[in-house]
C-alpha positions as CSV (number, residue, x, y, z in Angstrom):
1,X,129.5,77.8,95.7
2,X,128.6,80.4,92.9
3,X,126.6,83.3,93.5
4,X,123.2,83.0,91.9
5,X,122.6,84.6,88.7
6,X,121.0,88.2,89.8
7,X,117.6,88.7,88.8
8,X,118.3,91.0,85.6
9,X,119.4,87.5,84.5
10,X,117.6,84.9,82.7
11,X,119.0,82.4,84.4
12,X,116.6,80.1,85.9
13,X,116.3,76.7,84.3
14,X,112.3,77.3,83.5
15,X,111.7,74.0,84.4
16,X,108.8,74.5,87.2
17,X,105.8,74.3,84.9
18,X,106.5,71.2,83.4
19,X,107.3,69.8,86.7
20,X,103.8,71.1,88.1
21,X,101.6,69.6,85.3
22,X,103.5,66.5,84.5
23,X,105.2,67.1,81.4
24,X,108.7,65.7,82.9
25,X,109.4,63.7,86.0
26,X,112.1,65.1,88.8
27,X,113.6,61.6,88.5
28,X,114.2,62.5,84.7
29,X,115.8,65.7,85.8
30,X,117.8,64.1,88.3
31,X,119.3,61.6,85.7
32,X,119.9,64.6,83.3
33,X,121.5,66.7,86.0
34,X,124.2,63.5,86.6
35,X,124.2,62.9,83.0
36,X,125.4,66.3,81.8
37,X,128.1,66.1,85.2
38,X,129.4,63.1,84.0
39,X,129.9,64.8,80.5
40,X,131.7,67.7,81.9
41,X,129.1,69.8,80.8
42,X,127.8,71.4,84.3
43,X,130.1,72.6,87.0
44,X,129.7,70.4,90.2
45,X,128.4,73.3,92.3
46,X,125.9,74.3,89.5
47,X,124.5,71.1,89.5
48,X,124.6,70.7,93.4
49,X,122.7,73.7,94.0
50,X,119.8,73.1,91.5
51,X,119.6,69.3,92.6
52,X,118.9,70.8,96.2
53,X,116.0,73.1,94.9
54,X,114.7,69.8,92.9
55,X,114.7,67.6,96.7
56,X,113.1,71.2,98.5
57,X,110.4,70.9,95.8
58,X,109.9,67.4,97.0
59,X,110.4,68.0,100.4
60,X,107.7,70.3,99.9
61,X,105.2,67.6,98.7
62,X,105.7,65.5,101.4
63,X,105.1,68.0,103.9
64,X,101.5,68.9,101.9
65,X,100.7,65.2,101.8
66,X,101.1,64.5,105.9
67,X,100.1,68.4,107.2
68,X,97.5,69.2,104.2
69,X,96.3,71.8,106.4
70,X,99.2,73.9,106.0
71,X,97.9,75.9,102.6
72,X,95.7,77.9,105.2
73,X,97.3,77.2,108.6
74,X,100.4,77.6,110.3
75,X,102.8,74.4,110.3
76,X,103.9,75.6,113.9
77,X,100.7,76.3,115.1
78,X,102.5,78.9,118.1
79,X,101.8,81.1,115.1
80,X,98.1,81.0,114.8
81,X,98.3,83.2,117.4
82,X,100.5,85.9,115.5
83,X,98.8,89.7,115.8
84,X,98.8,90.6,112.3
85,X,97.4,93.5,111.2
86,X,93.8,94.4,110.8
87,X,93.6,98.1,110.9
88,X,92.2,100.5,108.2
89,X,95.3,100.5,105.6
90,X,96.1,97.1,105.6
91,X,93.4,96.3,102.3
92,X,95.4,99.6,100.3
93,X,98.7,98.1,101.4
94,X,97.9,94.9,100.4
95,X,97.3,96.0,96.8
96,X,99.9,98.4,96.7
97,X,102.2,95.1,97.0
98,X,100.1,93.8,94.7
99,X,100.6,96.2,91.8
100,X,104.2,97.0,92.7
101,X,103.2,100.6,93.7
102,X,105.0,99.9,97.2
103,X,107.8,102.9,96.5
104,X,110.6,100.3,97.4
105,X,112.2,99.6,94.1
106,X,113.0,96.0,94.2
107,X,110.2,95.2,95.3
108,X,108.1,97.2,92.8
109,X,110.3,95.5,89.8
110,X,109.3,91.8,91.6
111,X,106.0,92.4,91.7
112,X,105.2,94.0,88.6
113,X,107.6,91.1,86.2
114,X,105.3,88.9,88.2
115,X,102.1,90.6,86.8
116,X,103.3,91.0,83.3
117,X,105.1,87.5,82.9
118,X,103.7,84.8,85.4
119,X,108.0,85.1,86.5
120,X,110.1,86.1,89.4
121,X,113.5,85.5,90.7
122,X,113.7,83.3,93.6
123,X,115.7,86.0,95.6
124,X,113.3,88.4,94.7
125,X,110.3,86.0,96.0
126,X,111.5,85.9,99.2
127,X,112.5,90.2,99.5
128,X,108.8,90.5,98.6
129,X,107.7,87.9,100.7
130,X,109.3,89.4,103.8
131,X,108.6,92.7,103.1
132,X,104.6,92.0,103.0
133,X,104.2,89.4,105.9
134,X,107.4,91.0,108.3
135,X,107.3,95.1,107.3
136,X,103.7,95.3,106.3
137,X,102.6,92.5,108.7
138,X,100.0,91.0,106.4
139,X,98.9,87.2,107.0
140,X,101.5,84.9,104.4
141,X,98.4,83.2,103.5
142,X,97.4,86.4,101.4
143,X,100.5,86.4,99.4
144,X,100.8,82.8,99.2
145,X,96.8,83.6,97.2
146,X,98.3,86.4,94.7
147,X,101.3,84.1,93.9
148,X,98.7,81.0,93.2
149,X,96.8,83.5,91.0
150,X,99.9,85.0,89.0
151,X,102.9,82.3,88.8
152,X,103.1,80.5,85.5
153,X,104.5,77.5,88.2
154,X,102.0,78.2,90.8
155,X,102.2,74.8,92.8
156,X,100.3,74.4,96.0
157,X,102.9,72.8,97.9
158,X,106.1,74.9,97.2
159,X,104.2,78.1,97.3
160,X,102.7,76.9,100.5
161,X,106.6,75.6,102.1
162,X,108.1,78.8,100.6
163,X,105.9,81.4,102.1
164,X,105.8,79.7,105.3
165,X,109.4,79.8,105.6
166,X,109.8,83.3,104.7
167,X,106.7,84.0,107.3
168,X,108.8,82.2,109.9
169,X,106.1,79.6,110.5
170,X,106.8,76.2,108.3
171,X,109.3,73.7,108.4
172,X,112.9,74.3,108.8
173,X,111.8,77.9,108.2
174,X,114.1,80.8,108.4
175,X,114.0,82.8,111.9
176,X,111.1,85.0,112.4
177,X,113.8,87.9,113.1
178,X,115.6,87.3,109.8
179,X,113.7,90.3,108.2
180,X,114.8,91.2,104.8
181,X,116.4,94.8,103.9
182,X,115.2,95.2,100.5
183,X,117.4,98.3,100.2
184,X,120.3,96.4,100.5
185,X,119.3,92.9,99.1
186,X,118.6,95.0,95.9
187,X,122.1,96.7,96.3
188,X,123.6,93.4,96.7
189,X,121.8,91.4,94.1
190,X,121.2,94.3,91.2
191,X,123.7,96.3,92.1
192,X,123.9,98.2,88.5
193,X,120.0,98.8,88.7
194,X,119.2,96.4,85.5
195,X,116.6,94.6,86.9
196,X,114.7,97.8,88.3
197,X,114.9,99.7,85.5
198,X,113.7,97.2,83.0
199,X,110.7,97.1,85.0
200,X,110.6,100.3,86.9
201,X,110.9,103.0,84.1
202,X,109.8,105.8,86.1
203,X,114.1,105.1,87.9
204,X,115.5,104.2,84.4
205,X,117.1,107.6,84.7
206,X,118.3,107.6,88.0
207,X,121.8,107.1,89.2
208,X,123.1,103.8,90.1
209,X,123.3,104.6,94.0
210,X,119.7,106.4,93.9
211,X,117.7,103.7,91.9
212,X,117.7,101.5,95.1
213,X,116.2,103.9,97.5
214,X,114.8,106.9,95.5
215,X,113.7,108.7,98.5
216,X,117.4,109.2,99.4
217,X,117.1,112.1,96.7
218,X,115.6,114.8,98.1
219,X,115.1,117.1,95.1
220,X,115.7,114.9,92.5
221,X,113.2,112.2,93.9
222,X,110.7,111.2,90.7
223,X,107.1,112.7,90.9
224,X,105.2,109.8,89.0
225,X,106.3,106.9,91.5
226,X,105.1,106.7,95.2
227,X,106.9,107.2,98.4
228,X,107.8,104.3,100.4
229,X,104.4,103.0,101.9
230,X,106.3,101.6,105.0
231,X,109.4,103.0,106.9
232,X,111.7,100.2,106.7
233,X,113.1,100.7,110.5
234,X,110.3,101.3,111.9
235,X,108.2,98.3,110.8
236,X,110.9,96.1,111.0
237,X,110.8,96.6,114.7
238,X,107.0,96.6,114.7
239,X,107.5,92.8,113.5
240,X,109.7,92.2,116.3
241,X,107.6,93.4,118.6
242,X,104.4,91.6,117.0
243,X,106.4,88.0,117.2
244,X,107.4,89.3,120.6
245,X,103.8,89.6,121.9
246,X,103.1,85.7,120.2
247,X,105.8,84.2,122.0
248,X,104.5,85.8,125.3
249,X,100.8,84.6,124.4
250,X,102.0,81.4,123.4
């Protein structure tokens, strides 16, 4: 299929929050979707692709209706017993993600549209998902409460199926050991730098192969944003090592 538009691109369909309250039924988007096929008027794989994230969506609603524990618990309960962190720094990391003060561009740009617009790119949602509950090892549950807060389509169920799957813990999830590289999911999917610089300014004047990873730039390196908070290497293998120790205490 097509790539996905990147995230410096309006391309999402902006359909969510009428889908959430009620304004418009996913059967009426469905029919739509086939009508405008049968017109000529959406390319087969376009139409394939969104259809799959209107069935996820009610995949998702199912899953709430049978487990509706799964807003606060694990669906695979193996991960209850997960060590996450609970040391000192975890509360000023935790906000740092919040605020998009996390030194890791992408993520930055993510969370800060989020703030401004109640928006953010799907492949964005999922590169600051992984980064908070894999590289900073903070519970899902406490993103899955700043996205309910901040999304113009905050809905219980897909923010509950989506962070679990990024976690590693919910149904059909991705593997625990699929840990995002922001660094290079940002190279890959805004590889000119738009997206970070619209919403990043302190970068906007960085080169295209430094506005990813601004550390990389020893003396050119901006004073007015932060460091990385987290060294990508090392806390990736931190995760390992954390789902590691779970499997064994399982």
């Amino acid at each position: 299929g097509a790539p996905r538009a990147p995230p410096a691109d309006d391309g999402c369909s902006r359909l969510s929050p009428h889908l959430h309250f009620g304004e418009i039924g996913p059967r009426q988007v469905l029919q739509a979707v086939r009508r405008a096929q049968a017109g000529g008027d959406l390319p087969e794989h376009d139409a394939e692709h969104f259809l799959r994230e209107l069935g996820w969506r009610e995949f998702a609603h199912h899953l709430l209706h049978h487990f509706p524990q799964t807003p606060d618990q694990p669906l695979n309960a193996a991960f209850a017993a997960m060590p996450w962190r609970r040391d000192r720094d975890h509360a000023a990391d935790l906000q740092a993600w919040q605020r998009g003060r996390t030194g890791i561009p992408i993520v930055d740009a993510g969370m800060r549209e989020l703030w401004a617009s109640g928006w953010m790119h799907n492949r964005v949602r999922m590169i600051v998902a992984s980064l908070l509950t894999k590289n900073l090892l903070i519970p899902w549950q406490q993103g899955a409460r700043w996205f309910w807060d901040t999304l113009v389509d905050a809905d219980l169920a897909s923010n509950t199926l989506g962070w679990q799957w990024v976690a590693g813990c919910g149904a059909d999830a991705a593997p625990y050991f699929r840990i995002f590289n922001p660094v290079l999911q940002s190279q890959k999917f805004d590889a000119g730098g738009r997206y970070i610089r619209r919403w990043v300014p302190e970068l906007a004047h960085l080169p295209d192969k430094a506005v990813h990873a601004p550390w990389t730039m020893r003396d050119a390196a901006p004073r007015d944003y932060p460091a990385p908070i987290v060294d990508l290497a090392a806390s990736r293998q931190r995760a390992l090592d954390a789902f590691a120790r779970m499997r064994e205490d399982g």
